[in-house]
MMTF fields as JSON, N, C-alpha, C and O atoms, coordinates in Angstrom:
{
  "mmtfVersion": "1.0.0",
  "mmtfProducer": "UNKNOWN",
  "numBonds": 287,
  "numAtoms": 288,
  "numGroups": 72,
  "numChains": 1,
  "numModels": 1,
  "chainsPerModel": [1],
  "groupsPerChain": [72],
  "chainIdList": ["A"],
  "bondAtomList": [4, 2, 8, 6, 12, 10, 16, 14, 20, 18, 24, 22, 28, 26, 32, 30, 36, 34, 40, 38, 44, 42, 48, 46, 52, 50, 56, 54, 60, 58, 64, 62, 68, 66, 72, 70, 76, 74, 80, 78, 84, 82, 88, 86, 92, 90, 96, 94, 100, 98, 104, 102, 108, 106, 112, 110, 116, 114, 120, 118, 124, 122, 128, 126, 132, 130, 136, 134, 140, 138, 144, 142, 148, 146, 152, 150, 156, 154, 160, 158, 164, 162, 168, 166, 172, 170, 176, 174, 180, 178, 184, 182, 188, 186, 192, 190, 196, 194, 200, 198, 204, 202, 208, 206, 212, 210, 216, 214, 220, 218, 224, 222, 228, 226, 232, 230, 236, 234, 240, 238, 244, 242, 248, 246, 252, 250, 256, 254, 260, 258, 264, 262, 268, 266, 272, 270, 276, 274, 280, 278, 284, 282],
  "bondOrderList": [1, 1, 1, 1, 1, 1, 1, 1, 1, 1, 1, 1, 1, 1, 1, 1, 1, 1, 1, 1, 1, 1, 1, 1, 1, 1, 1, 1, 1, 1, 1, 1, 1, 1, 1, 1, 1, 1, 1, 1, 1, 1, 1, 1, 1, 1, 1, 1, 1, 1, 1, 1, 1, 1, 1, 1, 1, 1, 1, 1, 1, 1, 1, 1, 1, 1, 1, 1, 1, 1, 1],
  "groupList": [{"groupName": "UNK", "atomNameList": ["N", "CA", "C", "O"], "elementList": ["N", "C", "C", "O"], "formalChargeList": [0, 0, 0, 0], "bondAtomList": [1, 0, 2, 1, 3, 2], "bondOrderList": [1, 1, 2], "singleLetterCode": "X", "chemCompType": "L-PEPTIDE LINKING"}],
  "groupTypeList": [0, 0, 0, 0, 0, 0, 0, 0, 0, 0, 0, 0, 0, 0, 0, 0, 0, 0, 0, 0, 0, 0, 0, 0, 0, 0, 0, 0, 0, 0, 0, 0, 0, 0, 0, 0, 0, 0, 0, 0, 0, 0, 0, 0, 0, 0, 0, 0, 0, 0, 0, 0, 0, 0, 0, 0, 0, 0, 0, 0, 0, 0, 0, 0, 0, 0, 0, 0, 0, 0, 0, 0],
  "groupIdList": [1, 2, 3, 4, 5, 6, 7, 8, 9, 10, 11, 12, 13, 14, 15, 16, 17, 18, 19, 20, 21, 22, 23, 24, 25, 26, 27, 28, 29, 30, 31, 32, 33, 34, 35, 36, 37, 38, 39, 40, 41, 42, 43, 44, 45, 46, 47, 48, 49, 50, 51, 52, 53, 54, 55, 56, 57, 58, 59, 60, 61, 62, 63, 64, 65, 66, 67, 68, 69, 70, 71, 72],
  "secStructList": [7, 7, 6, 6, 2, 2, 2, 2, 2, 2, 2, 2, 6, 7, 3, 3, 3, 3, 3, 3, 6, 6, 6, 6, 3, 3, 3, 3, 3, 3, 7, 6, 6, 1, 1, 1, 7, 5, 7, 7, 1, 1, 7, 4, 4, 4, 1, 7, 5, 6, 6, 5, 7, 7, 2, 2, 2, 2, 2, 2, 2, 2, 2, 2, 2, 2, 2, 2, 2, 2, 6, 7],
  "xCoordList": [-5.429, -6.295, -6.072, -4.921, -6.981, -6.936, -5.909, -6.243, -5.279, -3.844, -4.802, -4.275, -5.949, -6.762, -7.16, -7.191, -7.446, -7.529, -6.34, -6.331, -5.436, -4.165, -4.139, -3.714, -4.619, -4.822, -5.845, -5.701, -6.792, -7.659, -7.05, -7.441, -6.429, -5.658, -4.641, -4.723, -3.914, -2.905, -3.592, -3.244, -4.773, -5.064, -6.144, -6.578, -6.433, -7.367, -6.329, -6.697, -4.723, -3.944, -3.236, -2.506, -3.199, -3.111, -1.296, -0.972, -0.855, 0.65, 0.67, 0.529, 0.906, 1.502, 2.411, 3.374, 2.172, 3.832, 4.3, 5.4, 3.517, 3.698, 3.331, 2.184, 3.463, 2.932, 3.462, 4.41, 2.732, 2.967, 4.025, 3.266, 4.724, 5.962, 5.574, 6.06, 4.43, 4.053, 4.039, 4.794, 2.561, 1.562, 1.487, 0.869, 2.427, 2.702, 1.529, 1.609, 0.626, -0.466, -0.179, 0.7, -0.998, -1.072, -1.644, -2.704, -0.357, -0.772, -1.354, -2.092, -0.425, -0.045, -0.282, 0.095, -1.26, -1.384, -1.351, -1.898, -0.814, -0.699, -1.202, -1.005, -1.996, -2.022, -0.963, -1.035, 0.065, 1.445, 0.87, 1.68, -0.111, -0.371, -0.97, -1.068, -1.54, -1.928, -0.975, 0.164, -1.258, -0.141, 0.006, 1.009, -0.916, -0.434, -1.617, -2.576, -1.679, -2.755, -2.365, -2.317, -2.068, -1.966, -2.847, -3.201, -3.148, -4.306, -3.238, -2.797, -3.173, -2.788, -3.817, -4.968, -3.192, -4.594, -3.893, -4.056, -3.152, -2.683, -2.897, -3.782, -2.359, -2.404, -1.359, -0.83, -0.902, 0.144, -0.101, 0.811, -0.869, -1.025, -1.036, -1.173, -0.887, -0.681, 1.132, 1.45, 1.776, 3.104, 3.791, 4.848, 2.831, 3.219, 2.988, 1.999, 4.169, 3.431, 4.137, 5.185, 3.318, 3.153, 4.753, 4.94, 5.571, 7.272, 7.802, 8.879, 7.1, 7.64, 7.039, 7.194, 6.178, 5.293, 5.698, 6.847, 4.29, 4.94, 5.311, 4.878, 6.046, 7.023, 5.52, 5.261, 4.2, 3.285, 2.723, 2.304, 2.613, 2.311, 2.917, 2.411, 4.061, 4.915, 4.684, 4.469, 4.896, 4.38, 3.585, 3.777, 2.181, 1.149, 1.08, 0.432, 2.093, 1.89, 2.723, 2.169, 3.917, 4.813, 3.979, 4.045, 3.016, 2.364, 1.691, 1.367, 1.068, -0.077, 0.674, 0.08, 1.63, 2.849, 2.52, 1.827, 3.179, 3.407, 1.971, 1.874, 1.055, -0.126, -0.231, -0.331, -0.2, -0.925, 0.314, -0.183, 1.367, 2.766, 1.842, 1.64, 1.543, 1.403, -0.05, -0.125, -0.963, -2.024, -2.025, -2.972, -0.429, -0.307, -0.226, -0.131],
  "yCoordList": [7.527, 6.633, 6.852, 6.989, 6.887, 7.084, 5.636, 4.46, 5.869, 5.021, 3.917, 2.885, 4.219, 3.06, 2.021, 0.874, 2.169, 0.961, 0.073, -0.828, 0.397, -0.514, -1.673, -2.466, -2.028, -3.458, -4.372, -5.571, -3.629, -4.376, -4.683, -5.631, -4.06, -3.871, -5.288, -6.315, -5.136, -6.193, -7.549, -8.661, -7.193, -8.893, -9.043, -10.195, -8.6, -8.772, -9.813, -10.934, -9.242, -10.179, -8.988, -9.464, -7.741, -6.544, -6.232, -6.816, -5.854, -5.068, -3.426, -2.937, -2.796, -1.113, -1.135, -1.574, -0.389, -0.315, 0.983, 1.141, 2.006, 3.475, 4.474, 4.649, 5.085, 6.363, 7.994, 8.38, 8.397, 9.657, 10.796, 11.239, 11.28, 12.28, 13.386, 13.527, 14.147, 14.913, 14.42, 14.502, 13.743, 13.533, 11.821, 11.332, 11.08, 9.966, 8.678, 7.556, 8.978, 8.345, 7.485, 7.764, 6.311, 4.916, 5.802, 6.428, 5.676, 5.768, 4.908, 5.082, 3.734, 2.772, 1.465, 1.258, 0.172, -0.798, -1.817, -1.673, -2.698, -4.245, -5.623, -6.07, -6.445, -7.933, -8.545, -8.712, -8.981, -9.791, -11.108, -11.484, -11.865, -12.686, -12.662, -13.613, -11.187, -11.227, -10.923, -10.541, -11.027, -10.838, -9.407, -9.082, -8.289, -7.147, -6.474, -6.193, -6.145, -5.196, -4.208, -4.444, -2.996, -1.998, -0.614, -0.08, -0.126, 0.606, 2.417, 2.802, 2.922, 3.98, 5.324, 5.308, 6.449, 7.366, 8.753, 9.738, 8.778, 9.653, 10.033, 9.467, 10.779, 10.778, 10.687, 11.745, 9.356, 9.127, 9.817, 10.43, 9.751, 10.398, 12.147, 12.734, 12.639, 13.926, 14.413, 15.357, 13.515, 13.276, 12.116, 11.512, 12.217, 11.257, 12.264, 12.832, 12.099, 12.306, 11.34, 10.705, 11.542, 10.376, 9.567, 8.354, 10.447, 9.945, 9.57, 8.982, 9.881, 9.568, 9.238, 9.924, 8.236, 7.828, 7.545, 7.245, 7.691, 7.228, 5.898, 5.224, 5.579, 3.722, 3.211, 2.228, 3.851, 2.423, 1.864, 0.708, 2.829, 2.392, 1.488, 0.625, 1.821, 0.639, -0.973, -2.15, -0.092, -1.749, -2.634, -3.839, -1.779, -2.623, -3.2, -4.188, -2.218, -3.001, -4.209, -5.292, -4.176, -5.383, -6.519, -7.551, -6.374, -7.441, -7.721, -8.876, -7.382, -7.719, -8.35, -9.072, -7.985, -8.844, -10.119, -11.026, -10.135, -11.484, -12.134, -13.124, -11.462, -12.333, -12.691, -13.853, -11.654, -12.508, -13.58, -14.703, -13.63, -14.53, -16.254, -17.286, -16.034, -16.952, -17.848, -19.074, -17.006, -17.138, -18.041, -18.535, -17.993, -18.677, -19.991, -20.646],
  "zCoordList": [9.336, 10.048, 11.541, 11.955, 12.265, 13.876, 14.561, 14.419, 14.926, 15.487, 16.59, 17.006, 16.897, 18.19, 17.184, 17.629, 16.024, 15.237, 14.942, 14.104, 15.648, 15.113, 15.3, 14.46, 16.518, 17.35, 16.479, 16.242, 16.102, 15.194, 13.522, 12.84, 13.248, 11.802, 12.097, 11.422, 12.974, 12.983, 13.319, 12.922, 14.237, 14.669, 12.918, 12.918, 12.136, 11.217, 10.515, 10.164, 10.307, 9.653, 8.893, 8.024, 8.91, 7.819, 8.42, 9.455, 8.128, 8.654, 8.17, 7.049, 9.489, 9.013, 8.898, 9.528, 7.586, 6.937, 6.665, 6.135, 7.0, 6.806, 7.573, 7.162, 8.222, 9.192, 8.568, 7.885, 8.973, 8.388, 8.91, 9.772, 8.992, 9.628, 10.855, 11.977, 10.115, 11.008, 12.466, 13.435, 12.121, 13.576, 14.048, 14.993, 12.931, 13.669, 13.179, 13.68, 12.304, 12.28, 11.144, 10.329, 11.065, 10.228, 8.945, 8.947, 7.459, 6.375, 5.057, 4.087, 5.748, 4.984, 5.714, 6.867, 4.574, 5.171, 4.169, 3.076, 4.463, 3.797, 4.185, 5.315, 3.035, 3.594, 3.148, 1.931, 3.658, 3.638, 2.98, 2.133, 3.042, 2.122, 0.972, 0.196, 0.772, -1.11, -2.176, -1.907, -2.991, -4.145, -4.345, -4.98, -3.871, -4.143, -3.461, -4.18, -2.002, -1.515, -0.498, 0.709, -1.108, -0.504, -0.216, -1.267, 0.641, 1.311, 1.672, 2.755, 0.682, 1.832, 1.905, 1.47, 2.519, 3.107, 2.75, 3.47, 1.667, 0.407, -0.778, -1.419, -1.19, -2.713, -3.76, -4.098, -4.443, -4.68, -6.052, -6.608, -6.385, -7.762, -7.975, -9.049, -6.89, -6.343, -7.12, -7.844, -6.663, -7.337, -8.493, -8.675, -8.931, -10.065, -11.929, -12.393, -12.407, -13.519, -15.147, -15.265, -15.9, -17.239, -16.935, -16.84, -16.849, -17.134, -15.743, -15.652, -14.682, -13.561, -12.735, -11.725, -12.631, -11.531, -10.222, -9.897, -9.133, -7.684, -7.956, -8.891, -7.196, -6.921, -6.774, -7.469, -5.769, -5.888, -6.896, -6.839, -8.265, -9.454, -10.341, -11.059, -10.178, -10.77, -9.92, -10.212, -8.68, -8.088, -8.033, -7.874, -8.228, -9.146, -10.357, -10.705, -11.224, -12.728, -12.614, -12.802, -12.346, -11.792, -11.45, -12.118, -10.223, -9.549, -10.449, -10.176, -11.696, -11.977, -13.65, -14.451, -13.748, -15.139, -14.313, -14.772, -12.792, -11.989, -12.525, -13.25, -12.074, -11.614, -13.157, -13.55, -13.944, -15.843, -15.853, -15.931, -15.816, -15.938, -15.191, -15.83, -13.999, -13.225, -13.834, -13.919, -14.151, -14.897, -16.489, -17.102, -16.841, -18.412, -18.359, -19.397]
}
């Protein structure tokens, strides 16, 4: 994501939570108040496979045990 949007990202309510190594740029973004919303500008599924998924996958299924749990 072009780094001049940052100001707008943070005042929207969103938090960067990831930049990329190379060139320094916003990968990763979060709303700190939803139960699970993450935005990144990768491909996590690039490195994931059946037995070993990326960590964000798990972190969705987790959130979403929470959310059916919370839901009963």
């Amino acid at each position: 994501m072009n780094n001049r949007f940052i100001e707008s990202i943070e005042q929207a309510g969103m938090k960067i939570s990831g930049y990329s190594s190379a060139q320094h740029l916003v990968e990763t973004v979060e709303i700190p108040e939803h139960p699970w919303f993450i935005a990144v500008q990768f491909h996590p599924e690039f490195t994931s496979s059946p037995r070993d998924g990326h960590p964000l996958f798990a972190s969705f299924i987790d959130a979403a045990k929470t959310q059916h749990q919370k839901s009963k």
